[in-house]
Each structure stands twice: as C-alpha cells, then as structure tokens.
N, C-alpha and C positions, 0 to 999 in steps of 0.2 A: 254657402252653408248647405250641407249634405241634408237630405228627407228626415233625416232622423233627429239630428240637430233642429230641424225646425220645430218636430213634435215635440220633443222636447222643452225646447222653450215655449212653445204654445200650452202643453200640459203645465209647465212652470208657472206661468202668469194664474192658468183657470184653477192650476190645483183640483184636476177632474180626471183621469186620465182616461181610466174603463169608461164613461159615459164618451168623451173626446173621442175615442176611438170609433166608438157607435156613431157619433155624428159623423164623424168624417167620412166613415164609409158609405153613410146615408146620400151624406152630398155629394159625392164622386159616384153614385149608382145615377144622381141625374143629369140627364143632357148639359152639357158647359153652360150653356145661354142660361136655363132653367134656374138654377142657385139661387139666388136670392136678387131683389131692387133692394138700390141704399139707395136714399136721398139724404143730404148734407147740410140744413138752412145754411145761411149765410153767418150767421151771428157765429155759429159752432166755428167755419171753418175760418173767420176773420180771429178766433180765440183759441180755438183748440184745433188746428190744422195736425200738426205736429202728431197730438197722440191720438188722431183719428187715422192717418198714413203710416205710423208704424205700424197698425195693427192690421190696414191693410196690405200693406207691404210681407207681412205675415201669411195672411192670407191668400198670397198671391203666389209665395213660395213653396206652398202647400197644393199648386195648381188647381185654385178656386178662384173664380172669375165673378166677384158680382159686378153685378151691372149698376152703373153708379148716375147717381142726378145731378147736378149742381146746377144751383144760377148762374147766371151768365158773370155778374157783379163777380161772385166766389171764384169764378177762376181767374179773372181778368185778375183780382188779390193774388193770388197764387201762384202768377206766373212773373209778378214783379216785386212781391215779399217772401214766398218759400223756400228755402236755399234747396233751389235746386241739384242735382249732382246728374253727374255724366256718366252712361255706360261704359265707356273705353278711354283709352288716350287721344282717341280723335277727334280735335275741336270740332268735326261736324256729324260727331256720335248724336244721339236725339240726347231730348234731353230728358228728366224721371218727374213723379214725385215719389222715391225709394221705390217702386215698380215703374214696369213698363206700359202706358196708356193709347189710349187710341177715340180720340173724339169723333162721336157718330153725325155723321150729316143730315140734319131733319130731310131731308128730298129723297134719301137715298131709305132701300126697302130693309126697316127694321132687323127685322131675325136674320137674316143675309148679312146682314152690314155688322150683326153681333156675333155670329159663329164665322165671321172671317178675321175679325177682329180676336179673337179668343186661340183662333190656328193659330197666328201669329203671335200667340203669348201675351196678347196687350190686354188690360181690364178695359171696357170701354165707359166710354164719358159720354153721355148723351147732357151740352147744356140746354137749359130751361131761362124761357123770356116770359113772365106772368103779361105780359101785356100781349104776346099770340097764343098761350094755351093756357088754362087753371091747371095748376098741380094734382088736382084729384084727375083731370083728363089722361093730363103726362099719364100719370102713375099708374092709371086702369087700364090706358092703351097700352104699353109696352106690358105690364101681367100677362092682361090674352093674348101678345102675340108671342111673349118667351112663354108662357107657359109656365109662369114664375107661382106659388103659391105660396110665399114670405117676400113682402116689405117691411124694411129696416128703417126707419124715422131715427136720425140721431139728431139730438138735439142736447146744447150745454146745458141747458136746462134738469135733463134726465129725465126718469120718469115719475110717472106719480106716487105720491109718498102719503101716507095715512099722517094726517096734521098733529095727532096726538102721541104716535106712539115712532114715528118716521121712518117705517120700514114701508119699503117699494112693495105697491099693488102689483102683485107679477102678473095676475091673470085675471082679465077680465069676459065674461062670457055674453054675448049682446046678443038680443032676439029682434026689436026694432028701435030702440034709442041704444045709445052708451049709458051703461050703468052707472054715473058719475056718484062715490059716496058720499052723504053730506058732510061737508065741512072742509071741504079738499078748496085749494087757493091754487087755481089756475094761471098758469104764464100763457104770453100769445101763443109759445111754440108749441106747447102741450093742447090749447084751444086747437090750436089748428091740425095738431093730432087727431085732437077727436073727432072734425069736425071730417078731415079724412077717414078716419075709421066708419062713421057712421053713413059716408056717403059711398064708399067702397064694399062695405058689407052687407049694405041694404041690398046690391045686385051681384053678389059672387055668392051661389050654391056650394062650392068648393070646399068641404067639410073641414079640409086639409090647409085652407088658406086663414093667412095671420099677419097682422100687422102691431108689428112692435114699437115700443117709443126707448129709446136708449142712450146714454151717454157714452161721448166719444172716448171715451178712460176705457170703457167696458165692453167695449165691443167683440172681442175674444170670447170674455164667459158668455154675451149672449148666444152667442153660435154656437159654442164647443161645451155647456154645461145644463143638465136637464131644471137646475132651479134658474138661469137664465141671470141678466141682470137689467132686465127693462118692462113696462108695463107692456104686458100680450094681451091685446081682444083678438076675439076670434069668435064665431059663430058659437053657439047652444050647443054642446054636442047630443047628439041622438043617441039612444039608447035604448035595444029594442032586447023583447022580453021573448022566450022560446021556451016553450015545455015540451017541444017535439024538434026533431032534425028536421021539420015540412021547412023549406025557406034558406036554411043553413046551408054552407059550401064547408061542408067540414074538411075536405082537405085547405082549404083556406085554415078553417079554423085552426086544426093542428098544428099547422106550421107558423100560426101568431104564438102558440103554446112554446112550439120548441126556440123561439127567435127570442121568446121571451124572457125563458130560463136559461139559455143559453146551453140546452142541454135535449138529445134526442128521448124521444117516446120510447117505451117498451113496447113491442107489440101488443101485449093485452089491451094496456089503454085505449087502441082504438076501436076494442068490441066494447069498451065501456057503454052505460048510457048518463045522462043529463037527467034531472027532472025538472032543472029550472037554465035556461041561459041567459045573461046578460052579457048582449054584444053592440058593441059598438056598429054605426053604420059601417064605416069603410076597416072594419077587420082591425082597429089597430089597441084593443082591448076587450076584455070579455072576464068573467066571473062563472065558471062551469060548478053549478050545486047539485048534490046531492039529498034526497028527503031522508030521514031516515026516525027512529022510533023517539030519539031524542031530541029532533030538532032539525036543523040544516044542517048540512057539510059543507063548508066552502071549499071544496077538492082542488080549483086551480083560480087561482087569482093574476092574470095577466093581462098585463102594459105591452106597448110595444116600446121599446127602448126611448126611440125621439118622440113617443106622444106621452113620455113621462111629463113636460115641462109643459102639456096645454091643458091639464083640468080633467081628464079622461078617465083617469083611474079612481078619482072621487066623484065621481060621477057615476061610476060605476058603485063603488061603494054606498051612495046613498041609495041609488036601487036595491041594492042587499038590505040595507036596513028598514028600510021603506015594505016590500015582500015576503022576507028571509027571517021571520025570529021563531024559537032561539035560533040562535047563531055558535057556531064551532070550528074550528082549522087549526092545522098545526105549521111549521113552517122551520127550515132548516137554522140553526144556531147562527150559522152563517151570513144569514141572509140578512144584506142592509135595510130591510124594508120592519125589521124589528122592532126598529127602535119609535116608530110608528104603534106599530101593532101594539105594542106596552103601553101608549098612550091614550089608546079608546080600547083598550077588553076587557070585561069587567074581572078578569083573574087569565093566571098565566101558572103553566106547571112544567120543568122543566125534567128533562133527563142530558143525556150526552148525545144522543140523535138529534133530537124535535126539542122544539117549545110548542108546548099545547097551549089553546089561546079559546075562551068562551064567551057569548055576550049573552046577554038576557037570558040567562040562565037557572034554574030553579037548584039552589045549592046539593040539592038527597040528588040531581041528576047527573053532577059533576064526576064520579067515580066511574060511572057505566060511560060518560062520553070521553073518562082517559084512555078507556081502554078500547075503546071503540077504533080512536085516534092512534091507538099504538098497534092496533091488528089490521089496519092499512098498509096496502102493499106500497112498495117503492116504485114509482112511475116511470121513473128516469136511469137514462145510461149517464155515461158518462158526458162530462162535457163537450161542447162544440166547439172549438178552438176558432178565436177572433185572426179573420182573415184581411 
C-alpha cells in the first residue's frame, strides 16, 4: 500500500484529516525511538489482539515506531492463537503480527537495542515479567532513556466515562492526587491506570509528558485527532502572565503565532506591543491582549496545533477571563474555533470578513467596540502551506 493510501485510510477511520496531518508531522520531527510507549494488558490483547495490530500495522506503515510492552503471558497467546502471516513465499521468511517486530533483550542496552531495532523497520517488543520488575518501573525506565513524553495504556476496558451522562473524561489535569470525579466505577485496568499515572507524574517535570488510557477499537483517533479518544492526565499546565517583553523569547513567541494560524506575520506585527500576555510555560499557547478605552482586545488567541487535545488553550482562556473583563475579539468566518466562541460570548456581530464577538460587556459600549474591531489592521499573509 503506497504513503498515500495509508493516509488515507488512516484520515478514513479518524475522520480528521487537517489536524492528522499536524500530528503526523509532529511525530516524524521526533527521533524514531522517542514516539510514543504502548503497553497492552493481557486481558485486551487475549480479546482484542486483532483490532489493536491492525491499527498498529497502520501505524507502522506510516513509518512510526512505538515502542510496545506486553506480558510475557500476552505474547506466549499470540504466538500460538494469532493467525500469523508471512512476509514472502519462503517458508523460512520471519513470521509478523501484520508488521514487522523485533523483541528487546532485557541484558542488552535500551536506546541502542531500540534505534537498531527501528533501522531495521521492526517496532520493538520489550516483554514484561511482574515478578522481576513493577510496571510503573518498566514504564519510567524506558521514558528517560527513549526520551518518550506519551504513554499509551490500552485497555478493553476504555477510558473513563462520566457515570451519568457516558461520555469519555478526555482530559484530566493532576497536581498531586488523580482527580478521580465522584461517582465514577472503576475496573482493575483503569485502577491500575491511575495508579500508574499518579506514580509516573508525581516525578516527571516534563510539561509535555502524558499518559493516556485508551481502547484498542480507537487507537488511530487517539493519535491522529486533537479530541483524542482516551482519558489524558497530564500535569497542571503553567501559565504565566506578562505585561512586559522582560522574560519573553518573542521570536519563540512569534512563531507559536504563525504555526498556529497556519499563516506568516506581516511585518508590522512585530513592532506591535502586548499590554497583557498569557503564555504557556514551554511556548505551546498564549493569549496576546490589548488594553484599550473599551475594555480588552483579545488580538491573538493561539494553540499550538498538537496542544489542542491536552487542556491548554482553556486554560489559557480561564486566565482571560479570570484578568481580562470586559472582553472583545473578532475572528475569521472561517475559522473552526467558532463554533466555540458562539457558545460563551455574550453577543456576536457579523459581516462577510469577521464575526465580532464580546463578553461582559456594557450594551451603549457595543457600537464604539464594532468599530474598533473593524478599524484593525489585517495581521496575516497568506497561508503556510502544510509540508
């Protein structure tokens, strides 16, 4: 199956294609090894083998390599109930499961045994014996030595579900416990989720690091779609407040701007000034305000494409609202992020450019802030074409 045909059917399954795209090239910017830990329980892959290897079979053809766990038990299953199938016509071609693997030798040195493992096109298979090492060990050792900042927990189980209404908690944000909500009915595999999560994030600094609980059906959109299809914790994100450049790497910042929009700056913009910034610690969203006689300007509201699906940009948002009233921004007709914005503003004005969007706003003020909005210059060239 040709690159394209993969995408393809990989866009088909997630139904995502523009965000797919963003990821992919996210995960192709990091080192092979680096990509992602999956770990497998046993139960998942004694029930759902099947639709957890086609997706990594996917995955694999799209030359992304994660680094995979299983128990010892799970493979020993695997190699005498998975209808295996053969690279070639030669009975002593190796044998698959739909990719090509390569089991890691505990004696032999980690990140070496996985970036030769990966030359060679094979995903590697590190097994796990809970009676020589705990799971939370496996799983922190190999992070700091690939350098991995996403673990993958699938489990048949799935992730957590709010008991009343049954949609998936996608994102959970942990300072020193799991924020477990009440009334949630925990499985072992999900306890032991947590119990991973809370033991893994109590010592990773790593702003960027996350661990996910997901189901073997869904493993595609979790990867390749910014709503994700598994519960995410991940640390508190940080969010630091600037009413001066003192601190700020504004060519960083700029180019969170233009990666954001997908679109370059005009030179003026960057003699602009700030009178308030909300920045994320590691640069991967920000909220650039304006003071002005009527209130705030919310001039640029930017995500970084893949910190769409961990909590950052409402995060950001609550600092606006938290500092920033009243509140004002207008935002291209275009733009997916609309259908949002109609959802919390307390009025919307539209032409064939902009929708003007205002919050706590004093009604006799609403005329002077459309037109405020309409005598703002255009920031951006043209697009940035996805490479």
């Amino acid at each position: 199956m040709k690159s394209k045909d993969i995408l393809s059917r990989v866009f088909e399954i997630t139904r995502d294609p523009r965000d797919g795209l963003l990821f992919l090239k996210e995960f192709q910017s990091l080192s092979p090894e680096s990509f992602a830990i999956l770990y497998a329980d046993s139960e998942t892959i004694f029930e759902s083998s099947e639709a957890l290897f086609s997706d990594l079979k996917l995955i694999y053809q799209l030359d992304l390599f994660p680094f995979v766990v299983l128990e010892e038990d799970s493979f020993q299953y695997l190699k005498v109930f998975f209808p295996l199938e053969q690279m070639g016509a030669n009975p002593n071609d190796e044998k698959t499961l739909g990719f090509s693997y390569e089991i890691i030798a505990r004696d032999e040195p980690l990140r070496e045994s996985v970036k030769t493992s990966i030359n060679k096109k094979k995903i590697p298979i590190l097994l796990w014996n809970d009676e020589i090492e705990k799971l939370e060990s496996v799983l922190d050792r190999c992070r700091a030595i690939l350098h991995s900042s996403k673990v993958i927990y699938v489990s048949i189980d799935g992730p957590l579900k709010d008991p009343n209404s049954g949609k998936v908690k996608s994102i959970l944000q942990m300072e020193n416990t799991f924020p477990i909500p009440s009334g949630f009915t925990i499985t072992e595999s999900q306890k032991e989720f947590i119990q991973l999560s809370e033991a893994m994030l109590s010592k990773i600094e790593d702003p960027k690091f996350s661990i996910v609980l997901t189901s073997p059906f869904t493993l595609l959109t979790e990867l390749f779609t910014v709503k994700g299809s598994g519960t995410l914790v991940k640390r508190k994100n940080k969010i630091h407040k600037f009413e001066s450049t003192d601190g700020v790497d504004m060519v960083r910042l700029f180019r969170l701007i233009e990666e954001s929009f997908g679109k370059k700056l005009k030179p003026d913009f960057f003699q602009s000034k700030f009178d308030v910034l909300f920045l994320e610690e590691s640069y991967r969203a920000c909220a650039w305000m304006q003071k002005t006689e009527y209130g705030y300007l919310l001039s640029k509201f930017a995500v970084n494409g893949v910190a769409r699906g961990a909590g950052v940009g409402r995060d950001i948002w609550d600092q606006i609202l938290e500092h920033c009233s009243p509140l004002f921004w207008r935002s291209k007709p275009d733009n997916t992020i609309n259908k949002w914005y109609m959802s919390i503003a307390q009025g919307i004005e539209k032409d064939n450019s902009w929708y003007y969007y205002w919050l706590g706003v004093d009604q006799s003020l609403i005329p002077g802030i459309i037109s405020l909005l309409k005598s703002q210059p255009e920031d951006f060239g043209l697009p940035t074409p996805l490479t």
